[in-house]
N, C-alpha and C positions, 0 to 999 in steps of 0.2 A: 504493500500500500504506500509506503513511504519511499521507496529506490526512485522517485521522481524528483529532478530537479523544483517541482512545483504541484502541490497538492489540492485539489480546490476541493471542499465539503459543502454541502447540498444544506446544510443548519448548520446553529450552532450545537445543536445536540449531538451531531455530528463528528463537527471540529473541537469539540468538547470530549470526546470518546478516542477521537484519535491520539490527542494529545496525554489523555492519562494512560496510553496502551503504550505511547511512544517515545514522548517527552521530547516532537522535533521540533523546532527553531518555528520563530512565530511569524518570521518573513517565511516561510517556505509553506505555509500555509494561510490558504482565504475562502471564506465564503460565500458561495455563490449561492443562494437558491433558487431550486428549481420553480419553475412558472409554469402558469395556464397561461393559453391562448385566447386574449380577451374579446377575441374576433368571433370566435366558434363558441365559447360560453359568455353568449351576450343575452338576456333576456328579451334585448328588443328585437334582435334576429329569428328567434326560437321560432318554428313552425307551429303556429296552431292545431295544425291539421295532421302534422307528425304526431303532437303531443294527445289528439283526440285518440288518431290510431293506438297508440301505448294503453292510454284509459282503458278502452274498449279489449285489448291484447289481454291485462291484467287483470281486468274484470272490476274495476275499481269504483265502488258503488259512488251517486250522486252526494250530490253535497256532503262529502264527509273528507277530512282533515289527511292527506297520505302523509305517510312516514317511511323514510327511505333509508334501507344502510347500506350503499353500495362497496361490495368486498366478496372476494371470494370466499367458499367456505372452506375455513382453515379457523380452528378454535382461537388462536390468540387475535381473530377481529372481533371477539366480542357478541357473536350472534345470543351468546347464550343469556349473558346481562342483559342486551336489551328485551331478551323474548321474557326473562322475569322482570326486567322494571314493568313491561307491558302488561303484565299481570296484575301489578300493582294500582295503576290508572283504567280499568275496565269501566268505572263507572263516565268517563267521558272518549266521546266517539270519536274513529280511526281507525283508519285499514294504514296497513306495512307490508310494506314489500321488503324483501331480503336480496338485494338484486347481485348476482357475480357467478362464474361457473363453478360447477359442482361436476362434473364430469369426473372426476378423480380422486372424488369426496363422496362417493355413494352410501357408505357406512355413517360418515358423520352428516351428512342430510335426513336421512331416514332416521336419526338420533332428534334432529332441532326437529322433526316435523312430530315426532312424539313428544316432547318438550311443549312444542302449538297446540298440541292437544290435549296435552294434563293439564295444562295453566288454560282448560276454555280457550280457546284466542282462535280455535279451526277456519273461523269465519272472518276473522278479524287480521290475520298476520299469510302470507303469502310470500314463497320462495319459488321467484321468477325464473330463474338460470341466466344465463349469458344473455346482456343486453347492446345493443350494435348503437341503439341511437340515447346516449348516454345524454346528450342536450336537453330532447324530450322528457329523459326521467326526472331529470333535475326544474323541469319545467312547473309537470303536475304534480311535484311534492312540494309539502309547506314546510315539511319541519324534514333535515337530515341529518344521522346521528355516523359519527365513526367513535367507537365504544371499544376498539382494539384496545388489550387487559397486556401488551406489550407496546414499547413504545414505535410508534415510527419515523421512519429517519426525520420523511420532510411531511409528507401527510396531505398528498394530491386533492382527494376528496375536499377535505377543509378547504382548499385555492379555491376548485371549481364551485364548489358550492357557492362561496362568496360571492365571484364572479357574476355567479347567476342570479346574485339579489337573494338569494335564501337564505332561510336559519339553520347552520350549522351549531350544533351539539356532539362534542368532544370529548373525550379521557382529557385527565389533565397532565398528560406525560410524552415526551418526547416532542417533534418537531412541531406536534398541536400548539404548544404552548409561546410558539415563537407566529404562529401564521393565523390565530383569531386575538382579538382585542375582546379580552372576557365581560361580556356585559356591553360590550358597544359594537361589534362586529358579529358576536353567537354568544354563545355558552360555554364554559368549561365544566366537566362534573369530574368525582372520584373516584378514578381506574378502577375497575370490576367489583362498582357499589352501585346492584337494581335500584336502589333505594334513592343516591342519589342523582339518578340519573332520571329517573320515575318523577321527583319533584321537578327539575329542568323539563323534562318533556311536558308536565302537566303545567307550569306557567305559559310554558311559549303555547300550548294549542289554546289558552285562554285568553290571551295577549290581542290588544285590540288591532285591529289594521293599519291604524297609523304607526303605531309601535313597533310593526314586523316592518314595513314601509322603510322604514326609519333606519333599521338595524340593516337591513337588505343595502339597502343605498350606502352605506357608511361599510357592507362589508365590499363591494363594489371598489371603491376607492380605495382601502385598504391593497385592494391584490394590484390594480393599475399603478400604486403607486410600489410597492415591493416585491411584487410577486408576478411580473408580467413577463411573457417566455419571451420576448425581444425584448427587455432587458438584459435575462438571463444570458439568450446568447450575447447580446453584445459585449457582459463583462467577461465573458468566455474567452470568444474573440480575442476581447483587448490585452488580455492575460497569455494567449497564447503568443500575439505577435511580439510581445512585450519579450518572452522567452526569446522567439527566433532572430529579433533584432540585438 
């Protein structure tokens, strides 16, 4: 990892992990993180009619509140907290989708979809499989959770979400905690605690429109201004010519 004249980390969670494994020199490492594409997760771009198709795909009843975790299924994202925080908020309405592939996870699927079903939730929570139009899903959900119970590096989801003017809800550990503004961009809750993660999703689905509005727009700005993939590359770029010059 280190044999590089020049190291670049994606966080500071990152650059923070390298250095206590490593102990290298503080000019020979920088951080970049990695960006969404503010062009393609743009809310005023988003197809309507992509987004109805998706509705209609998922079966996603009227007027009622979706909840997304987009992630493959692999145990350290989390599916399993949020299918118990969701146990816990049953007395206010919500459908969830589980969206990511499972193809290679058949054991641990047929595991969370017994988990939907001892906690009641059968009607209520929904595991999609692989989703192509990732824009649309982000579109027709109000509230999206990444609930991973390990940290991750930079935490894509959290960008896009922002991006797309939604309400992100997070673990409060690793690269989350550098890419939402807690309480003015989403929410932060505590690593693999249904409980408090249950209170976070049960504020925001009660949260008035101006409020979600509010949070949406301000996370918007947040990723254009730190988190934008042409930024990314250009400080890439600028780092590599810096080397070859």
């Amino acid at each position: 990892m280190i044999r590089g004249e020049f190291v670049i980390a994606i966080s500071k969670f990152i650059a923070d992990d390298i250095q206590s494994r490593y102990q290298i020199e503080d000019d020979t490492l920088k951080i970049i993180p990695r960006g969404a594409d503010i062009s393609l997760f743009n809310p005023e771009d988003a197809s309507q009619q992509a987004a109805n198709r998706l509705i209609k795909e998922w079966g996603v009843p009227d007027d009622t509140p979706v909840i997304m975790l987009p992630a493959r299924l692999t145990r350290w994202k989390g599916h399993e907290v949020l299918i118990k925080a969701l146990s816990l908020i049953k007395d206010i309405r919500f459908f969830c989708v589980l969206v990511g592939d499972h193809d290679t996870k058949r054991n641990y699927k047929s595991e969370l979809e017994n988990r939907i079903k001892f906690q009641g939730l059968t009607n209520r929570v929904k595991i999609t499989g692989h989703c192509k139009d990732m824009v649309s899903a982000y579109k027709i959900s109000d509230i999206v959770v990444s609930a991973s119970v390990e940290p991750e590096a930079f935490g894509r989801v959290s960008v896009e979400t922002q991006s797309m003017q939604k309400l992100i809800i997070a673990s409060n550990i690793g690269g989350s905690n550098e890419t939402i503004i807690d309480e003015k961009t989403g929410f932060l809750f505590e690593s693999g605690d249904p409980k408090s993660l249950a209170k976070k999703m049960m504020r925001a689905l009660t949260m008035d429109e101006t409020s979600l509005k509010k949070i949406g727009i301000e996370g918007r700005k947040n990723v254009i201004k730190k988190f934008n993939v042409e930024k990314m590359c250009f400080s890439t770029y600028s780092e590599y010519k810096r080397l070859i010059n």
